[in-house]
C-alpha positions in Angstrom: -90.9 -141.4 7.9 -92.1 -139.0 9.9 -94.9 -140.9 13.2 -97.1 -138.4 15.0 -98.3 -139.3 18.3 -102.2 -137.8 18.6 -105.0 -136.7 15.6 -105.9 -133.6 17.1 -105.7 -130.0 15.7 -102.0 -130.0 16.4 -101.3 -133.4 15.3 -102.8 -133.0 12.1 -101.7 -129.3 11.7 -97.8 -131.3 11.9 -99.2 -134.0 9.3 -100.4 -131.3 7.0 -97.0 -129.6 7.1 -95.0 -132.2 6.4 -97.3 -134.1 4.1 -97.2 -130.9 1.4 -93.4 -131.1 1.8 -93.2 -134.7 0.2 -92.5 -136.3 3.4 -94.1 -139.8 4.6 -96.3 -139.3 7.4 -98.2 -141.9 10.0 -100.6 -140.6 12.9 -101.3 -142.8 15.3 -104.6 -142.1 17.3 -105.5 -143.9 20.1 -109.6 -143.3 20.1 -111.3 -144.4 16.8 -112.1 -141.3 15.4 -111.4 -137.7 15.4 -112.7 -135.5 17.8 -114.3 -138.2 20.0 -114.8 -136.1 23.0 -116.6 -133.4 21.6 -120.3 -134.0 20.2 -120.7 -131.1 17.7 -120.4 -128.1 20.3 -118.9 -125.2 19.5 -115.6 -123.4 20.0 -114.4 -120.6 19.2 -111.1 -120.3 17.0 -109.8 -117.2 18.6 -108.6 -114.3 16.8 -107.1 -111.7 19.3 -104.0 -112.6 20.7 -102.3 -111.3 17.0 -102.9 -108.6 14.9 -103.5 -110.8 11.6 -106.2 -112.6 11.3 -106.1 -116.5 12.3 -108.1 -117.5 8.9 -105.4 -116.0 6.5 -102.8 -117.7 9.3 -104.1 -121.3 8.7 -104.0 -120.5 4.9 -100.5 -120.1 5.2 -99.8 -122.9 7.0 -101.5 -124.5 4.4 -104.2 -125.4 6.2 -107.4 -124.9 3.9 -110.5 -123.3 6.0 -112.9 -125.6 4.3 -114.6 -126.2 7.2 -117.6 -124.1 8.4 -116.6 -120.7 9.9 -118.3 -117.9 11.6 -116.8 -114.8 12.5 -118.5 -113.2 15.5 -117.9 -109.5 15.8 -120.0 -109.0 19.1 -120.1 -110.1 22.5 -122.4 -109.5 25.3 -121.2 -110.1 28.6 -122.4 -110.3 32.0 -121.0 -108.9 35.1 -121.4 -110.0 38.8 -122.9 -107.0 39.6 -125.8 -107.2 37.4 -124.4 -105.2 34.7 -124.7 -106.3 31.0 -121.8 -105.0 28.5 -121.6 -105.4 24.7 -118.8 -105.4 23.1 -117.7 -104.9 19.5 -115.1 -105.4 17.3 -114.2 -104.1 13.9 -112.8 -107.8 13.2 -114.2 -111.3 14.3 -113.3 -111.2 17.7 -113.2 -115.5 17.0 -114.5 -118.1 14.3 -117.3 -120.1 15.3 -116.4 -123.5 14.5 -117.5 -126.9 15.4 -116.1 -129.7 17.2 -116.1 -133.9 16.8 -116.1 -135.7 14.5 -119.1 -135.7 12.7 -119.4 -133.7 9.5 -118.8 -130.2 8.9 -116.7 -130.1 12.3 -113.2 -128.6 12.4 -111.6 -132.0 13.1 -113.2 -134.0 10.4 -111.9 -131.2 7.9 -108.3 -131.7 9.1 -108.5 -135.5 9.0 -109.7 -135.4 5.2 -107.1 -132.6 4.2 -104.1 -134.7 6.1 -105.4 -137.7 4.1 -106.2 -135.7 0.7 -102.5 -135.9 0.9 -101.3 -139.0 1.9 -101.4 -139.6 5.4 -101.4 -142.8 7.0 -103.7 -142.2 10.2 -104.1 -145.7 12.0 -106.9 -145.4 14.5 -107.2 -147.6 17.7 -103.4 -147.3 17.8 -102.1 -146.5 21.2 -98.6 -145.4 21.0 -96.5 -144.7 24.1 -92.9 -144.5 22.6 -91.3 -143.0 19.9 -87.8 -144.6 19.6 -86.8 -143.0 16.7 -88.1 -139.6 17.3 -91.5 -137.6 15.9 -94.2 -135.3 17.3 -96.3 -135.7 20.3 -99.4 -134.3 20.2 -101.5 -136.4 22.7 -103.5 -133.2 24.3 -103.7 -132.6 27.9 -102.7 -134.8 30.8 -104.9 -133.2 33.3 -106.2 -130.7 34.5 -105.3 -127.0 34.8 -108.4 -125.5 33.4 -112.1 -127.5 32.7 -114.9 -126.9 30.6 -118.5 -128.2 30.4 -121.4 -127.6 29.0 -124.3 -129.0 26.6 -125.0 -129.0 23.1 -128.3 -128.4 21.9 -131.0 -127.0 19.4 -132.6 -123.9 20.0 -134.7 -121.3 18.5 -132.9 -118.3 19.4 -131.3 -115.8 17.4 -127.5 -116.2 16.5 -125.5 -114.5 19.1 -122.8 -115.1 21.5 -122.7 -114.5 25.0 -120.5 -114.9 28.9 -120.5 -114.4 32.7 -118.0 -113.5 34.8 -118.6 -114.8 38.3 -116.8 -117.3 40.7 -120.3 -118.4 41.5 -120.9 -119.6 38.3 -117.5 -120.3 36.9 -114.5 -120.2 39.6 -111.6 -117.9 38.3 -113.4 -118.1 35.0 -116.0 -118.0 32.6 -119.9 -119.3 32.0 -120.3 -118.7 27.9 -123.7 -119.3 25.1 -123.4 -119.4 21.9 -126.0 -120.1 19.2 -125.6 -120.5 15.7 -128.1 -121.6 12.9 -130.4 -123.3 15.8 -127.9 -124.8 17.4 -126.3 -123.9 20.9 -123.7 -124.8 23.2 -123.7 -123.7 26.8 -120.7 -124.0 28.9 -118.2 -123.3 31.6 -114.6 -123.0 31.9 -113.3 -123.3 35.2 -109.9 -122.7 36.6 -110.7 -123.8 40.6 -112.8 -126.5 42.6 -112.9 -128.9 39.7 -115.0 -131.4 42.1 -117.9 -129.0 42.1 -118.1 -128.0 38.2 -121.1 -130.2 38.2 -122.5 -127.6 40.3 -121.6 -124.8 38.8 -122.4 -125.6 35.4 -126.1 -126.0 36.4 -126.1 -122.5 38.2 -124.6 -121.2 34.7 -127.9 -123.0 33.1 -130.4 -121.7 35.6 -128.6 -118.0 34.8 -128.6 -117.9 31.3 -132.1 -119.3 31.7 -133.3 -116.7 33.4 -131.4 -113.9 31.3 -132.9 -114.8 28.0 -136.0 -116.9 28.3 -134.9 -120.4 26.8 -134.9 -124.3 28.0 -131.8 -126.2 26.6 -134.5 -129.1 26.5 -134.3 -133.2 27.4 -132.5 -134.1 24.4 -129.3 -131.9 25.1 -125.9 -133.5 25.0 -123.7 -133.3 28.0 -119.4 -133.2 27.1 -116.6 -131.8 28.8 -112.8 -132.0 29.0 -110.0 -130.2 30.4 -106.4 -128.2 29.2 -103.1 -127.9 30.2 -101.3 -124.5 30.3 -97.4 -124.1 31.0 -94.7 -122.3 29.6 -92.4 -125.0 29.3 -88.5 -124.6 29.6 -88.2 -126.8 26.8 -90.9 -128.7 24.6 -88.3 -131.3 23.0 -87.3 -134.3 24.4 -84.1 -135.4 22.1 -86.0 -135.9 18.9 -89.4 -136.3 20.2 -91.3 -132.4 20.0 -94.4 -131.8 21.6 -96.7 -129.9 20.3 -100.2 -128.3 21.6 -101.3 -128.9 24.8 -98.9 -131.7 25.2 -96.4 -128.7 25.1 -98.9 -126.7 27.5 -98.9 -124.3 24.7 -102.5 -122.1 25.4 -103.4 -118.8 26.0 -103.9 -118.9 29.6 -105.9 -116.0 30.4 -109.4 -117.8 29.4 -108.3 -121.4 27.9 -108.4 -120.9 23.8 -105.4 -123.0 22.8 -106.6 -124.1 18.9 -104.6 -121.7 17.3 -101.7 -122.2 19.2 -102.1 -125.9 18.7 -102.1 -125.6 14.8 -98.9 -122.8 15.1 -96.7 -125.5 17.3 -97.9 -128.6 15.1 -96.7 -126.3 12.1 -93.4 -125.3 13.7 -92.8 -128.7 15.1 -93.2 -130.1 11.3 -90.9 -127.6 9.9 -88.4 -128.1 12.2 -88.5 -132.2 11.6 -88.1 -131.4 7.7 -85.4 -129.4 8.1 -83.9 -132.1 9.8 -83.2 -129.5 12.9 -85.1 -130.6 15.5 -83.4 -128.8 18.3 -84.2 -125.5 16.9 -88.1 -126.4 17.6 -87.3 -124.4 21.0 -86.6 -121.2 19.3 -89.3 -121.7 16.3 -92.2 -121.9 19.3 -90.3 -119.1 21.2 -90.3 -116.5 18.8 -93.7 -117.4 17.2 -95.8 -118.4 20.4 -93.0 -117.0 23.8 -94.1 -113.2 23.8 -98.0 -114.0 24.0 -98.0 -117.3 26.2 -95.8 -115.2 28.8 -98.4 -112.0 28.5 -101.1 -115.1 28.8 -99.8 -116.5 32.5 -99.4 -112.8 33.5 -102.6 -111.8 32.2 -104.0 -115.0 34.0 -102.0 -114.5 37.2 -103.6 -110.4 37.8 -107.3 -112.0 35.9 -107.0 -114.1 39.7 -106.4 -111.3 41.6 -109.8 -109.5 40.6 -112.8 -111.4 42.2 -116.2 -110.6 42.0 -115.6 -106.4 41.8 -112.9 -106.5 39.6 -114.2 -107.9 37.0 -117.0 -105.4 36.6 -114.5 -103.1 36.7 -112.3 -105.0 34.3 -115.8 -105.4 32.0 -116.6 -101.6 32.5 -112.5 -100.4 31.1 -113.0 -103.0 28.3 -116.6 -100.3 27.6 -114.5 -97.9 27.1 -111.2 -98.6 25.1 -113.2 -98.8 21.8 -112.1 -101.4 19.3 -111.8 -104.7 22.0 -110.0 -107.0 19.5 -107.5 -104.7 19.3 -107.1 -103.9 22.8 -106.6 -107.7 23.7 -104.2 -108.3 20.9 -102.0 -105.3 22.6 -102.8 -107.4 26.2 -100.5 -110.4 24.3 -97.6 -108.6 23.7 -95.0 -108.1 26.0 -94.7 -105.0 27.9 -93.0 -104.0 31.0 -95.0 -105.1 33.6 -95.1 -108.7 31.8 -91.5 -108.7 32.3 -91.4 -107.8 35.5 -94.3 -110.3 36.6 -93.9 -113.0 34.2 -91.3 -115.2 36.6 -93.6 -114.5 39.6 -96.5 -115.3 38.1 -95.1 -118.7 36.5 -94.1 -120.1 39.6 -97.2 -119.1 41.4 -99.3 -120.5 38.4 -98.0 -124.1 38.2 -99.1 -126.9 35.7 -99.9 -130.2 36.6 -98.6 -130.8 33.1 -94.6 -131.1 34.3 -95.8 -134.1 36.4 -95.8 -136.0 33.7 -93.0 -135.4 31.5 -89.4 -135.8 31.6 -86.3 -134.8 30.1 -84.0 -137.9 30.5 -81.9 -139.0 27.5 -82.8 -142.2 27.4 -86.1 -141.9 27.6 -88.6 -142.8 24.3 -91.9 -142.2 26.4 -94.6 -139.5 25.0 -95.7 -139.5 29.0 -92.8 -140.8 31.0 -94.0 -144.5 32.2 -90.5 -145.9 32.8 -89.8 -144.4 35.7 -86.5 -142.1 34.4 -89.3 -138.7 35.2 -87.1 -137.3 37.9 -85.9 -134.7 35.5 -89.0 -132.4 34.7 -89.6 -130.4 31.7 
């Protein structure tokens, strides 16, 4: 019997797996639901850190994209200096999709395919050891990046749209979308956390004033944070993490579904197989080469500030076919090799805090005091 330690994406993206293999499967969740900190807001699936696209991916993974899905092939962006870019792509550039766990959301859709076939998900059920080995897939720990926003109804037209400016979103991003009279209006933020509350109202007040709308008294306020590390290993004798657990995201802007799904998938494999310690080199070769071009991509994306990044938004103008542009900005080239072991140490995650690699220890987050080995 395979136990799972978290019902998130990656969590149930391991369930999935080994669930269509035959194999016994429990979940253990610790909220009592899916998806409880999200409230129906969007995210977008992202669909340019690989040349395929991340639809036909989850199809086979044998995941089933039964849940609502919108491609978005255009993007307007904002600069600090005023400027206003669109950008196009000949593919979605990501998938609309929505979160919590109400219905029609991405989570719910998992949680009825894991149990479609068979598997046990015990909600309420804090687990914080796994004695005999499984997957950990408790999300982040804290916080390397944050996001915030509101979800609300609107009358706009469909569309999708971002800032870039430390003023609004520190080393980050401000970011609408709207879809079928819905809207979600957000920030991600990768410095001064103690001030997002501040920030996310300037990113209201700007997007306000850019396209003539009120988000209204009855919108709902969420928020939540990631974790982003390229861990030397994501195994703990049989215990694998997976997702953000694993710090697996792309780091450049935050989007770390697909990569959750991928490691929960590889995770699941490798616990069939019976192989656990070759869970390193599954995530490595599937996930290595983009989440080292992500830290370096992150690490220069610092170095930019408030003129660099209309210059970065004025080359991105120009190069044509974005999606494709950004899929070539997650493979590995020369100057990611060079950089990448700079930019890691000078990038840390507040994630290797928390876990350990001691031999004896069954913890999902080390609470036995045997952490002074760090993953």
């Amino acid at each position: 019997m395979l136990h799972i330690s978290g019902a998130g994406p990656a969590g149930l993206a391991a369930a999935i797996t080994c669930a269509r293999a035959g194999a016994k499967v429990v979940v253990h969740e610790r909220k009592q639901t899916v998806g409880a900190r999200f409230h129906g807001d969007f995210q977008g699936q992202e669909n340019w850190t690989d040349t395929g696209d991340v639809i036909g991916a989850l199809e086979r993974m044998g995941i089933e994209p039964d849940f609502p899905h919108t491609g978005f092939t255009q993007l307007t962006v904002y600069a600090p200096s005023g400027q206003i870019f669109h950008y196009t792509g000949k593919q979605p550039l990501f998938y609309l999709v929505r979160r919590g766990s109400g219905e029609d959301t991405f989570d719910s859709a998992l949680l009825a395919q894991a149990r479609a076939l068979g598997v046990e998900v015990r909600f309420g059920d804090r687990i914080q050891k796994l004695p005999e080995g499984g997957i950990c897939a408790e999300g982040p720990r804290v916080g390397d990046v944050i996001a915030a926003g509101y979800q609300f109804s609107s009358d706009m037209a469909d569309g999708a749209y971002a800032a870039l400016s430390d003023d609004l979103a520190p080393k980050g991003y401000a970011y609408l979308l709207i879809h079928q009279g819905q809207a979600t209006l957000a920030i991600c933020i990768f410095d001064d956390f103690h001030n997002e509350h501040i920030y996310l109202e300037r990113s209201v007040d700007f997007f306000q004033q850019q396209l003539g709308f009120s988000i209204g008294e009855n919108a709902k306020r969420f928020g939540g944070l990631g974790n982003i590390s390229y861990p030397a290993t994501a195994r703990k004798g049989n215990m694998l993490y997976v997702g953000e657990a694993a710090g697996f995201q792309d780091a450049l802007w935050g989007f770390g579904m697909r990569y959750a799904l991928v490691s929960g998938h590889l995770a699941a494999q490798a616990w069939l197989q019976g192989k656990p310690e070759a869970y390193d080199q599954m995530w490595q070769q599937k996930l290595g080469e983009k989440m080292r071009a992500g830290i370096v991509n992150r690490f220069l994306y610092t170095r930019l500030g408030e003129g660099g990044y209309t210059r970065f938004l004025r080359h991105l103008a120009e190069v044509g076919d974005i999606r494709q542009w950004l899929v070539r900005q997650h493979r590995e080239q020369w100057y990611t090799r060079l950089l990448f072991p700079w930019a890691n140490r000078v990038l840390p995650s507040k994630r290797k805090k928390y876990l350990c690699t001691h031999p004896d220890c069954t913890c999902t987050w080390c609470r036995c005091g045997k952490a002074g080995n760090k993953i």
